[in-house]
RORONU-819622 format. One record per residue (C-alpha): residue in three letters; x, y, z. Coordinates in pm, whole numbers, plus 50000, padded with zeros to 5 digits. Example, Ala and Ser with C-alpha at 12.3 -4.5 7.8 and 13.67 -1.06 7.14 Angstrom:
BEGIN
<drennu residu="ALA" u="51230" v="49550" w="50780"/>
<drennu residu="SER" u="51367" v="49894" w="50714"/>
END
This chain:
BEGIN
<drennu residu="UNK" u="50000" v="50000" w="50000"/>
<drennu residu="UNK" u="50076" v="50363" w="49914"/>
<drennu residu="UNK" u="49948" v="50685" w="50063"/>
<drennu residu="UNK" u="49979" v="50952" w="49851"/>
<drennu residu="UNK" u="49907" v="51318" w="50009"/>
<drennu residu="UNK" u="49905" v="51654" w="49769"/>
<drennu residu="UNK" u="50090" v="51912" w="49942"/>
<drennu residu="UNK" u="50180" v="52213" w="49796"/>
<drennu residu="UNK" u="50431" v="52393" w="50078"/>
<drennu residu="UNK" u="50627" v="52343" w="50363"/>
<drennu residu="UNK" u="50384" v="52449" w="50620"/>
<drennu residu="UNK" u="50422" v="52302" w="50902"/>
<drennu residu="UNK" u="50109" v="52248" w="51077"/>
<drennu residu="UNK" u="49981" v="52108" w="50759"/>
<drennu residu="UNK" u="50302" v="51888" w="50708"/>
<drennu residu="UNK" u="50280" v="51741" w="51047"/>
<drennu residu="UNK" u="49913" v="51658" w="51017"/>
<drennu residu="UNK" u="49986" v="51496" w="50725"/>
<drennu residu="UNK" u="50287" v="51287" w="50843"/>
<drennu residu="UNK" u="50060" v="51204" w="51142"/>
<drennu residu="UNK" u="49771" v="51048" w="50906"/>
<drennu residu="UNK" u="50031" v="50855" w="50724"/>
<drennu residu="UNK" u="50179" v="50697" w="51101"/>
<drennu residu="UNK" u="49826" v="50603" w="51174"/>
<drennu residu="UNK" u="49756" v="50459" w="50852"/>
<drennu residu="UNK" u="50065" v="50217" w="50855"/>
<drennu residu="UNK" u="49977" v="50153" w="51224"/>
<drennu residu="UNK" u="50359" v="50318" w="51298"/>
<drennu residu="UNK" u="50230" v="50423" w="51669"/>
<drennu residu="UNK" u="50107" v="50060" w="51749"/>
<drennu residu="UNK" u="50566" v="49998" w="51718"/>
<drennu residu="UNK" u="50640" v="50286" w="51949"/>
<drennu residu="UNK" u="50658" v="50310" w="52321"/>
<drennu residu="UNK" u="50933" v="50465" w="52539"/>
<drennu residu="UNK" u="51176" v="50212" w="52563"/>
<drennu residu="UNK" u="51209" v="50196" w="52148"/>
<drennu residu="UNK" u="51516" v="50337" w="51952"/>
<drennu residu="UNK" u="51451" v="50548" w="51629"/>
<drennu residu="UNK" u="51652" v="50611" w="51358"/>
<drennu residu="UNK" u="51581" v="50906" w="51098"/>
<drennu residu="UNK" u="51746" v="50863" w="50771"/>
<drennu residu="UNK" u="51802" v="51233" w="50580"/>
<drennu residu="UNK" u="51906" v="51257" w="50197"/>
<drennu residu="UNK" u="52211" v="51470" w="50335"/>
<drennu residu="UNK" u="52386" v="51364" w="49957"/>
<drennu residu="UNK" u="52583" v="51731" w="50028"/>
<drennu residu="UNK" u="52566" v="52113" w="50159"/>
<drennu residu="UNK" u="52302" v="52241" w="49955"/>
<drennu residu="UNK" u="52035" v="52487" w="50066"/>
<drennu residu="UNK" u="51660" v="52374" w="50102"/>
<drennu residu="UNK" u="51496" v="52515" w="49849"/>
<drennu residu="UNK" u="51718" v="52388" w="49647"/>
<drennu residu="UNK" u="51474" v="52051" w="49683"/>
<drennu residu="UNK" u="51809" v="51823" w="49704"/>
<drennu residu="UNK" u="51820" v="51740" w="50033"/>
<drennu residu="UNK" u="51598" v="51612" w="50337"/>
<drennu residu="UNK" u="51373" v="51945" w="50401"/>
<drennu residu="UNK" u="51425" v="52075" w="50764"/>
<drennu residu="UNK" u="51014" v="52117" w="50819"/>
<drennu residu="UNK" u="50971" v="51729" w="50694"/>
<drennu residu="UNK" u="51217" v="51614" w="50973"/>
<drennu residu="UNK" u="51062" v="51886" w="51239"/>
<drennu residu="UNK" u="50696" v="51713" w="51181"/>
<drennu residu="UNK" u="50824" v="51359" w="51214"/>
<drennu residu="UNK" u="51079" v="51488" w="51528"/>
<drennu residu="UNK" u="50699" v="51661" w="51675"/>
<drennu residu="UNK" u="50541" v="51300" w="51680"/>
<drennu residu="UNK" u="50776" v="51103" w="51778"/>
<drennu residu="UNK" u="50985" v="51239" w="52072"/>
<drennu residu="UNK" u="50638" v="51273" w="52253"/>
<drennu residu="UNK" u="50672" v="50844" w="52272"/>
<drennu residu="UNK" u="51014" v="50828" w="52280"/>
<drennu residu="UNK" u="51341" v="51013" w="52343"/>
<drennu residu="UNK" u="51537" v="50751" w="52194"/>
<drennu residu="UNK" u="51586" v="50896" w="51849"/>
<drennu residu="UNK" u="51897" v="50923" w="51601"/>
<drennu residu="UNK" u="51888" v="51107" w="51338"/>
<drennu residu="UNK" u="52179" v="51154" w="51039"/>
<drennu residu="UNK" u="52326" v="51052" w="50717"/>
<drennu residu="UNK" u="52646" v="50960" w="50545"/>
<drennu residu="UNK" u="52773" v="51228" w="50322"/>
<drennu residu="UNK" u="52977" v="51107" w="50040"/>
<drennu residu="UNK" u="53249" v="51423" w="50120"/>
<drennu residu="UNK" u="53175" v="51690" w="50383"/>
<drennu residu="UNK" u="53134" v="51645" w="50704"/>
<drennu residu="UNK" u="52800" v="51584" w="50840"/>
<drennu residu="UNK" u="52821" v="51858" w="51084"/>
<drennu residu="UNK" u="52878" v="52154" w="50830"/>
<drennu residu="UNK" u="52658" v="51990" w="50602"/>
<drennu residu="UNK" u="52348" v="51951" w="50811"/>
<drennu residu="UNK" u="52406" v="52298" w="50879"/>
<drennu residu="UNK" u="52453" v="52428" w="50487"/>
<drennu residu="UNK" u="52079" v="52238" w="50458"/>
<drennu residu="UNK" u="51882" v="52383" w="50760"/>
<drennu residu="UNK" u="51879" v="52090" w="50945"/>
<drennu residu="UNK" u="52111" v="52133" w="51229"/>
<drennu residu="UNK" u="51878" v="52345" w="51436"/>
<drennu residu="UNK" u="51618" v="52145" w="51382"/>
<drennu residu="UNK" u="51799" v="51859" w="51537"/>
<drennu residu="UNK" u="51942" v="52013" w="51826"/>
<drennu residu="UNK" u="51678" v="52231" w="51929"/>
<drennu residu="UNK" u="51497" v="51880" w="51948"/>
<drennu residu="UNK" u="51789" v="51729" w="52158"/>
<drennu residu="UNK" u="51830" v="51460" w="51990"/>
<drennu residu="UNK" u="52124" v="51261" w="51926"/>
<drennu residu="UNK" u="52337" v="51302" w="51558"/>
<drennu residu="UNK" u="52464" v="50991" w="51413"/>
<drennu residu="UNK" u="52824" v="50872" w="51445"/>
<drennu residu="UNK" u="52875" v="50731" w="51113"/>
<drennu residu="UNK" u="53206" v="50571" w="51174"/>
<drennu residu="UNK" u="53109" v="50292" w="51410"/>
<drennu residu="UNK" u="53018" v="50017" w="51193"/>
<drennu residu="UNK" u="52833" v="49675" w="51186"/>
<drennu residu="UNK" u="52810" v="49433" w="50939"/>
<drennu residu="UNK" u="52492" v="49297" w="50765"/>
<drennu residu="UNK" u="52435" v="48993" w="50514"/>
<drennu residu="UNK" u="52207" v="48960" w="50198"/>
<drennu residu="UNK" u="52155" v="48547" w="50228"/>
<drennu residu="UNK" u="52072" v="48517" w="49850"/>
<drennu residu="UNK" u="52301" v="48813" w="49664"/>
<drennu residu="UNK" u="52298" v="48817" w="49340"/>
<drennu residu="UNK" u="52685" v="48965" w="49332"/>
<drennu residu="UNK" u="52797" v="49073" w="49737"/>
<drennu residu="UNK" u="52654" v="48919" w="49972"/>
<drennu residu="UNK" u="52822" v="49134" w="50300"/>
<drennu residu="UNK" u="52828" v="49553" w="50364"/>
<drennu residu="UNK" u="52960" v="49718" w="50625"/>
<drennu residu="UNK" u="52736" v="50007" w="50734"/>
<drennu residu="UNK" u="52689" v="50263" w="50995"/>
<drennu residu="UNK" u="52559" v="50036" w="51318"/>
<drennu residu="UNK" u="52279" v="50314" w="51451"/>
<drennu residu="UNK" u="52154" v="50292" w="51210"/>
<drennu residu="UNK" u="52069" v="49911" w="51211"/>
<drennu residu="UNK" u="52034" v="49918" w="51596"/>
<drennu residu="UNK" u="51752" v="50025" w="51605"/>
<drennu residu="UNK" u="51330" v="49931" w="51621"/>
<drennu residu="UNK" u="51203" v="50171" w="51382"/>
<drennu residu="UNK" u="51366" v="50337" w="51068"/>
<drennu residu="UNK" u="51168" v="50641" w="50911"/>
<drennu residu="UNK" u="51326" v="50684" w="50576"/>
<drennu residu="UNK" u="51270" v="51016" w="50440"/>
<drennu residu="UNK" u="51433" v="51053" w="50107"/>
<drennu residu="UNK" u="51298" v="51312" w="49847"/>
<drennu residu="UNK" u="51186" v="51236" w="49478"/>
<drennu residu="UNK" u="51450" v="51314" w="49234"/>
<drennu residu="UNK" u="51616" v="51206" w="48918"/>
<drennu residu="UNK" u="51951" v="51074" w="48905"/>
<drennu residu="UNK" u="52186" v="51098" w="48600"/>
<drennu residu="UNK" u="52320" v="50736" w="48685"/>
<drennu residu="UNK" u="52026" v="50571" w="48835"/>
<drennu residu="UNK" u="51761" v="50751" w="48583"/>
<drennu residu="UNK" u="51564" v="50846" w="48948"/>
<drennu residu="UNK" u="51642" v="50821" w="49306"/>
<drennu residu="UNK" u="51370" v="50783" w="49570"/>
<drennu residu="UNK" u="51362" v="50539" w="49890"/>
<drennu residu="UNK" u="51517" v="50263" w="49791"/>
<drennu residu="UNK" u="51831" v="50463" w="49669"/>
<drennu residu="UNK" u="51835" v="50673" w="49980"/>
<drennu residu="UNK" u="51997" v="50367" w="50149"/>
<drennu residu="UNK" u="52299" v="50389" w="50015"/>
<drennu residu="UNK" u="52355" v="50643" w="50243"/>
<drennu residu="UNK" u="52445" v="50333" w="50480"/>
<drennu residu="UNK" u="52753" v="50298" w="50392"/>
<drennu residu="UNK" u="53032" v="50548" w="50546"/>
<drennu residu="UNK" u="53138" v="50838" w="50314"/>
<drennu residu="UNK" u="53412" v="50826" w="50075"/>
<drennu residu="UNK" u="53341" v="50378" w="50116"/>
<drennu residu="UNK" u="53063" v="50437" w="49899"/>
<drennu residu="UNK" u="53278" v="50572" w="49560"/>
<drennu residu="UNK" u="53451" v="50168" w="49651"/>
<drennu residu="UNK" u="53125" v="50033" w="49562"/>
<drennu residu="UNK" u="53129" v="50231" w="49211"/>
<drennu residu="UNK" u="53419" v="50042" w="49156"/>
<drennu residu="UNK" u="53322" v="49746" w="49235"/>
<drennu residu="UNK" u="53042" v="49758" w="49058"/>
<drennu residu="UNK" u="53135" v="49917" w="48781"/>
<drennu residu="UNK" u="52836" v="49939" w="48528"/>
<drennu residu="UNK" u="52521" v="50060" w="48555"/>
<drennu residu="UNK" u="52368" v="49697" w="48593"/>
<drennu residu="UNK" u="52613" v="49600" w="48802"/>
<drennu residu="UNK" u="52545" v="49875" w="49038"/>
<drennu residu="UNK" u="52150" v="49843" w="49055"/>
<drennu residu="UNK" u="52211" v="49508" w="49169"/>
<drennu residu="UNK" u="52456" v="49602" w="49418"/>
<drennu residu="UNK" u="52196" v="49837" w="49525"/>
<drennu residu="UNK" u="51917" v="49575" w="49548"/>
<drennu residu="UNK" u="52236" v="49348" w="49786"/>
<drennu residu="UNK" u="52245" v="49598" w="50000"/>
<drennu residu="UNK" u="51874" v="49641" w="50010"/>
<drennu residu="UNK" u="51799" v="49289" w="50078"/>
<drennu residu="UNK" u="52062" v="49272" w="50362"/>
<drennu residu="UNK" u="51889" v="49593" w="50523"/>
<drennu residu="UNK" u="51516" v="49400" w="50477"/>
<drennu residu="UNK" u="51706" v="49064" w="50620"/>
<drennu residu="UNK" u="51836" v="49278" w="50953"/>
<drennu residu="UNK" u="51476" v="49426" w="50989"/>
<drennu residu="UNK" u="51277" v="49142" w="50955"/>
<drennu residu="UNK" u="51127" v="49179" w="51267"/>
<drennu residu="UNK" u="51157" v="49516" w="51357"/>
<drennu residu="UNK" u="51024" v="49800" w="51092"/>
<drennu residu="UNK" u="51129" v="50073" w="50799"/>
<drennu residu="UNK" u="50881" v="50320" w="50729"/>
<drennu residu="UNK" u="50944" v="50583" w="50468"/>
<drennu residu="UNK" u="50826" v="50909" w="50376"/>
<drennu residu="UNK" u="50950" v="51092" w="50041"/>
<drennu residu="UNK" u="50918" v="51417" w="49981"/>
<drennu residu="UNK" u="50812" v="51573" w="49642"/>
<drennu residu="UNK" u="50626" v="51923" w="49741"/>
<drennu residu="UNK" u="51003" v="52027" w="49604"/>
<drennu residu="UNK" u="51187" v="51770" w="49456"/>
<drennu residu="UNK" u="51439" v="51747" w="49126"/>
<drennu residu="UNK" u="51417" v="51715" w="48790"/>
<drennu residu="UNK" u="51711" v="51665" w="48485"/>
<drennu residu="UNK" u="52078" v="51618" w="48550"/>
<drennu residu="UNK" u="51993" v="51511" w="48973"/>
<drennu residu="UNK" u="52049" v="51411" w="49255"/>
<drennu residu="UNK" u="52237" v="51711" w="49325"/>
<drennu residu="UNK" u="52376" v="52065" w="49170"/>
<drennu residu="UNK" u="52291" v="51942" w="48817"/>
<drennu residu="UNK" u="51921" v="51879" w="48864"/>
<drennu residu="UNK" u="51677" v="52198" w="48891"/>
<drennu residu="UNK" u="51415" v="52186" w="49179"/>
<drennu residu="UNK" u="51099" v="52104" w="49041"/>
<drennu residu="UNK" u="50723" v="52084" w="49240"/>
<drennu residu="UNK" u="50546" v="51751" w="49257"/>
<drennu residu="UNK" u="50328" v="51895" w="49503"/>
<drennu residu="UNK" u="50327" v="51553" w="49733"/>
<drennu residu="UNK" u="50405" v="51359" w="50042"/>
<drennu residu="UNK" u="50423" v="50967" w="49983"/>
<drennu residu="UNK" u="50431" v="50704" w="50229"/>
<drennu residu="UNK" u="50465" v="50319" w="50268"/>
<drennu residu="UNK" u="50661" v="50070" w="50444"/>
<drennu residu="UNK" u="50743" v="49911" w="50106"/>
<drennu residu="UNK" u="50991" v="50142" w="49941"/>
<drennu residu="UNK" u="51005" v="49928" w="49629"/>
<drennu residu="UNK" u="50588" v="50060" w="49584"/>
<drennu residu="UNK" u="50701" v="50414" w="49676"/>
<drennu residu="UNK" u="50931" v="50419" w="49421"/>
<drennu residu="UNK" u="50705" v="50286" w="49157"/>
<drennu residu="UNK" u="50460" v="50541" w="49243"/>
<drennu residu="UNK" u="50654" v="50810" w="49208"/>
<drennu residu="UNK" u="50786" v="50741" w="48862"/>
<drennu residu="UNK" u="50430" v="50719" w="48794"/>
<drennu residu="UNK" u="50341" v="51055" w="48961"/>
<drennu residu="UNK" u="50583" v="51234" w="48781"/>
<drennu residu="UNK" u="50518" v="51106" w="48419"/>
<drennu residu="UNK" u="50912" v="50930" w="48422"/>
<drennu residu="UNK" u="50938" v="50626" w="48191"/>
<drennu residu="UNK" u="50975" v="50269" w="48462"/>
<drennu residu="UNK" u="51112" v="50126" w="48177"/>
<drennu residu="UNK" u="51458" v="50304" w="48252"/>
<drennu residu="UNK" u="51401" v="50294" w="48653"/>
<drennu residu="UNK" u="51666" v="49947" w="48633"/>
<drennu residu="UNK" u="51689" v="49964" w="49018"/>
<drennu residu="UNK" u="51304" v="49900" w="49039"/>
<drennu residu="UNK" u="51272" v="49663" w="48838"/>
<drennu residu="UNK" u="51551" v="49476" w="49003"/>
<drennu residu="UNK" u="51429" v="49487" w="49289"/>
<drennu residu="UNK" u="51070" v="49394" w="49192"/>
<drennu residu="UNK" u="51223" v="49028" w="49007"/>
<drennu residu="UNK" u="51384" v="48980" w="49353"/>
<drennu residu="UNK" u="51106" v="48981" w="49545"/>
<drennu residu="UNK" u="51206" v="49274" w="49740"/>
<drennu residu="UNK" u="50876" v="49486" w="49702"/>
<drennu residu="UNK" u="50612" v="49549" w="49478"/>
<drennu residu="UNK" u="50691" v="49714" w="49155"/>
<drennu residu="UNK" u="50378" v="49610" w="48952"/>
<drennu residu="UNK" u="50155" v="49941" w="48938"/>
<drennu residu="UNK" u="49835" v="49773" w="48899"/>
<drennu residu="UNK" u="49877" v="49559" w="49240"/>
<drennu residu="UNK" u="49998" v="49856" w="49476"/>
<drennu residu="UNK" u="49692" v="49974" w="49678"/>
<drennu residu="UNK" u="49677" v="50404" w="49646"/>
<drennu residu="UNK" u="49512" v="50570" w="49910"/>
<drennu residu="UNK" u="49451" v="50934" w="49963"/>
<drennu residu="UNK" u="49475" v="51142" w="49665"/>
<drennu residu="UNK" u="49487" v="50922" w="49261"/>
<drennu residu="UNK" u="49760" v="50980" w="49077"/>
<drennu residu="UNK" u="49494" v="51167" w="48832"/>
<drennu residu="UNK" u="49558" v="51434" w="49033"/>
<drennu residu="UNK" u="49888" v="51494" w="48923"/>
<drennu residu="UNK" u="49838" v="51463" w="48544"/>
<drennu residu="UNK" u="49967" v="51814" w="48525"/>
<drennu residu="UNK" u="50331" v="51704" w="48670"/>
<drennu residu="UNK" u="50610" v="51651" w="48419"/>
<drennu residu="UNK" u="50969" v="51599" w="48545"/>
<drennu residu="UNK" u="51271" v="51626" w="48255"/>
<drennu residu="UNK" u="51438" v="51280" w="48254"/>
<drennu residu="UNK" u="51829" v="51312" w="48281"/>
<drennu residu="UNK" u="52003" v="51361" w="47934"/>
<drennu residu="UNK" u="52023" v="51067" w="47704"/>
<drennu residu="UNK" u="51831" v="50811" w="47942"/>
<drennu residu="UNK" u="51852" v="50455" w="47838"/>
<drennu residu="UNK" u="51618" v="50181" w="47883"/>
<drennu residu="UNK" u="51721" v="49868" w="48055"/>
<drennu residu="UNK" u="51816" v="49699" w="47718"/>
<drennu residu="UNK" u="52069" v="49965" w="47641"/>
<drennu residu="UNK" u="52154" v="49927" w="48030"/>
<drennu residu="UNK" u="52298" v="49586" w="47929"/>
<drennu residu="UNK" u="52432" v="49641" w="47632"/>
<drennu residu="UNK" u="52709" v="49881" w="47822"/>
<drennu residu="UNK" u="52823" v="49613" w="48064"/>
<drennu residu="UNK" u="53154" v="49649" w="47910"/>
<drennu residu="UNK" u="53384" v="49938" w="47937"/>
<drennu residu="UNK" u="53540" v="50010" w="47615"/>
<drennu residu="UNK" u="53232" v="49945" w="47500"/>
<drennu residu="UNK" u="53081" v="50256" w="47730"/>
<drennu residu="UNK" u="53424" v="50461" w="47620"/>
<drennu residu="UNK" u="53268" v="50421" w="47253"/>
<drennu residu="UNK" u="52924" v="50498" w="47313"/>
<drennu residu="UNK" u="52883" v="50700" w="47595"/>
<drennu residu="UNK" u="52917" v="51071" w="47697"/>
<drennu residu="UNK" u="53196" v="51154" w="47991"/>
<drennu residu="UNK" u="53233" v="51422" w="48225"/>
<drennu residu="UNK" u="53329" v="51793" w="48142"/>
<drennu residu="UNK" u="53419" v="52056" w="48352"/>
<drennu residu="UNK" u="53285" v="52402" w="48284"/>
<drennu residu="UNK" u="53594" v="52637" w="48403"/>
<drennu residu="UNK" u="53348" v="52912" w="48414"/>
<drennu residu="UNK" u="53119" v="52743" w="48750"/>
<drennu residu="UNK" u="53449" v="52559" w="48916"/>
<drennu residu="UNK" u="53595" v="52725" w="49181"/>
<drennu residu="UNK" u="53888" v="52437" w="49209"/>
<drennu residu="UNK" u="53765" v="52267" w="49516"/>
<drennu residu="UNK" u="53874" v="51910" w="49443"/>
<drennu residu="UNK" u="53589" v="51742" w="49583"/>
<drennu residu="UNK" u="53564" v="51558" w="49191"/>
<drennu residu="UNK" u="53883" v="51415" w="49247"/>
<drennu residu="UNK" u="53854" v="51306" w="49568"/>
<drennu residu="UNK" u="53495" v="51136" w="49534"/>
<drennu residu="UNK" u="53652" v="50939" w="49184"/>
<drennu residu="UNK" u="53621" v="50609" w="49217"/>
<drennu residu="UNK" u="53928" v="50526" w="48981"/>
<drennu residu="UNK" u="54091" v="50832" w="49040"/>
<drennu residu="UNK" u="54088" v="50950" w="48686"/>
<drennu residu="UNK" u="53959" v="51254" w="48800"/>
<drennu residu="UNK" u="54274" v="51509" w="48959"/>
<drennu residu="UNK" u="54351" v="51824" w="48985"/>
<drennu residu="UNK" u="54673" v="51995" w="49111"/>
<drennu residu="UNK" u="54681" v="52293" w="49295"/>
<drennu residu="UNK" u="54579" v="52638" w="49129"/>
<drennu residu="UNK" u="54433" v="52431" w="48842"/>
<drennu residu="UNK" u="54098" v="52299" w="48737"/>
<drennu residu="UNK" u="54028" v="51938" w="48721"/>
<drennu residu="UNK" u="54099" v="51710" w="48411"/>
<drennu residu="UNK" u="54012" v="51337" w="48375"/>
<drennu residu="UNK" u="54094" v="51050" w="48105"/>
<drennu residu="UNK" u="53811" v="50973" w="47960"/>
<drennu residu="UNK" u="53885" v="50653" w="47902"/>
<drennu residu="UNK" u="53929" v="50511" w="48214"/>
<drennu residu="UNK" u="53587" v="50704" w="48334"/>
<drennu residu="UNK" u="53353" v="50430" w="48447"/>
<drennu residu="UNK" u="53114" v="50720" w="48426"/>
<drennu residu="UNK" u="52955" v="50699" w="48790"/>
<drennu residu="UNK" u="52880" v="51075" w="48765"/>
<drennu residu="UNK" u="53001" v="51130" w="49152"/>
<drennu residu="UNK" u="53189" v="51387" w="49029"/>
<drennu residu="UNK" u="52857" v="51544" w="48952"/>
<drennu residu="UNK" u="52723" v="51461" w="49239"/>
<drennu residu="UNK" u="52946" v="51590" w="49510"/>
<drennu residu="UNK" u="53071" v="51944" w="49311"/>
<drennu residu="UNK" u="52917" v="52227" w="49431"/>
<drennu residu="UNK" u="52885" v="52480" w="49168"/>
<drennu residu="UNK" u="52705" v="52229" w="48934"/>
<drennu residu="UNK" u="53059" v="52299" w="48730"/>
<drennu residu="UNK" u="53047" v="51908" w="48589"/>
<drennu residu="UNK" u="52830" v="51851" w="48308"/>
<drennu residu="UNK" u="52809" v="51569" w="48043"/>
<drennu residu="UNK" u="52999" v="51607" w="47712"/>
<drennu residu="UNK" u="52859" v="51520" w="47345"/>
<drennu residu="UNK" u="52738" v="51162" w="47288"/>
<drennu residu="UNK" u="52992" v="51007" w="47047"/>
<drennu residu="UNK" u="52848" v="50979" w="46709"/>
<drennu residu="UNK" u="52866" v="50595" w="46720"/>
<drennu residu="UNK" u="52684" v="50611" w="47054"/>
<drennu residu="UNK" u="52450" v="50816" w="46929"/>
<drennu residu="UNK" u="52334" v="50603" w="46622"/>
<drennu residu="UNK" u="52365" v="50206" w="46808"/>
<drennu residu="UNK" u="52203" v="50393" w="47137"/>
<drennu residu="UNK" u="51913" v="50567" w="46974"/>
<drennu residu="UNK" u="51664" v="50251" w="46998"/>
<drennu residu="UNK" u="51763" v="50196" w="47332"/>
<drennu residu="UNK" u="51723" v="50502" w="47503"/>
END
């Protein structure tokens, strides 16, 4: 089941009455009482202002901090930024206040646990930040954006915020193509649904502002969707927001992953709606990320001189960069560098084309080059 709420601004008497409608629908106060640990998971993917709609909004994690502490005081709240500090980032996003004018504790992303996906398709272990495994109740609260790598990025993607840092660009390697990756994705995924078997994730994603185009971060423009939506299934959440804001599932490869594994339902015509149709968004249109492919041109670039032939790599406009580094230091393969008093320069060919780079610069100063003409004629019927 899916609740789906139109909301049109961050008000927050409205927000928290909202958030409150969605706890009693999913019975989410029947799992609280005093002696039960919380843990909040923000989109905190980098220091970015609010309105900016890439990060966790500091009103959506006010309303859900209003109706909880009142049960209990045992509440975490945090995220794993891939490069700052979480600190100075919560701060950058409005959120910093929020938390410690609530008193509540700020997760320490460095002590780690280990949790195991029993039937991986490729890893099968991931070492992630312990609170927040150790606890009785996750609240998820990821907003709805699209994702230059992943097409879009919702709940399910939020969780790779698990893993510490500057371990996640490891991953990127590890998995190296897009495939690859989204089933990486659905490994870790599985492990986190193994470790809460009996205990409960609950998300909440935020569109009223989210991001459309070159997302999850400085590249994407914030766009309204004019929603809350809520579930404990964030495989449905995810497939109901493509939905909501006319993106093509076809190309959402993590989804559909995850829905052949059994991990949640991805099949639009069994999730249950409640609250408002998705006829009332018919009006909402996000851009897709440049050059989207479907998940048949997804496999065809398994291979990596086969993606240094066909695909577009990262450029750096010297007119946004203000030579902070933070490309280089997020790269995966380190083909990314810079030296000091210079901009940044990468080989293209050894670009696995991850987009972190993207991702983590600031000044939205990364953007993707030309498709190669070759890419751009075998590609065409796949995207």
């Amino acid at each position: 089941m899916v609740l789906i709420q139109k909301c049109e601004d961050y008000n927050i008497d409205v927000i928290r009455d909202l958030i409150d409608q969605s706890f009693k629908e999913f019975n989410i106060y029947d799992k609280l009482d005093s002696t039960k640990k919380v843990f909040i998971k923000l989109n905190l993917v980098g220091p970015f202002e609010k309105e900016k709609g890439i990060t966790t909004h500091p009103v959506i994690l006010q309303a859900v901090l209003d109706l909880i502490l009142p049960i209990t005081k045992n509440v975490i709240v945090g995220d794993n930024p891939a490069i700052r500090d979480q600190i100075p980032t919560l701060k950058k996003c409005g959120l910093y206040d929020t938390i410690k004018n609530a008193n509540v504790e700020i997760l320490e992303g460095t002590d780690f646990t280990t949790i195991t996906n029993s039937n991986p398709k490729i890893y099968s272990k991931f070492e992630v930040s312990r609170q927040m495994i150790d606890c009785d109740l996750l609240i998820n609260l990821p907003k709805i954006k699209t994702h230059s790598l992943t097409y879009m990025t919702c709940a399910e993607k939020n969780f790779f915020g698990l893993i510490y840092g500057l371990n996640k660009s490891a991953w990127h390697t590890k998995a190296s193509n897009p495939l690859e990756f989204g089933e990486a994705l659905n490994d870790l995924y599985g492990a986190l649904l193994e470790s809460f078997k009996d205990k409960t994730l609950f998300h909440i994603a935020d569109g009223i502002i989210g991001l459309e185009g070159e997302g999850p971060s400085s590249g994407g423009k914030a766009k309204h969707a004019n929603c809350i939506i809520s579930s404990t299934d964030a495989v449905s959440i995810d497939r109901v927001a493509v939905e909501l804001v006319h993106l093509d599932y076809e190309k959402l490869y993590v989804n559909k992953i995850a829905n052949d594994r059994g991990y949640g339902e991805g099949d639009i015509n069994k999730i249950e709606i409640k609250g408002n149709p998705l006829s009332d968004f018919d009006d909402i249109h996000f851009l897709a990320p440049k050059d989207s492919l479907g998940s048949t041109g997804i496999k065809f670039l398994r291979h990596k001189f086969v993606r240094n032939m066909l695909l577009e790599h990262p450029q750096i406009d010297i007119n946004k960069c203000i030579k902070c580094g933070q490309c280089a230091t997020i790269c995966p393969v380190k083909t990314m560098k810079i030296e000091k008093g210079k901009y940044p320069h990468l080989k293209s060919n050894i670009c696995i084309r991850c987009w972190c780079c993207a991702e983590v610069c600031p000044q939205n100063a990364i953007y993707k080059s030309k498709r190669p003409l070759l890419g751009r004629i075998i590609l065409k019927s796949k995207q």
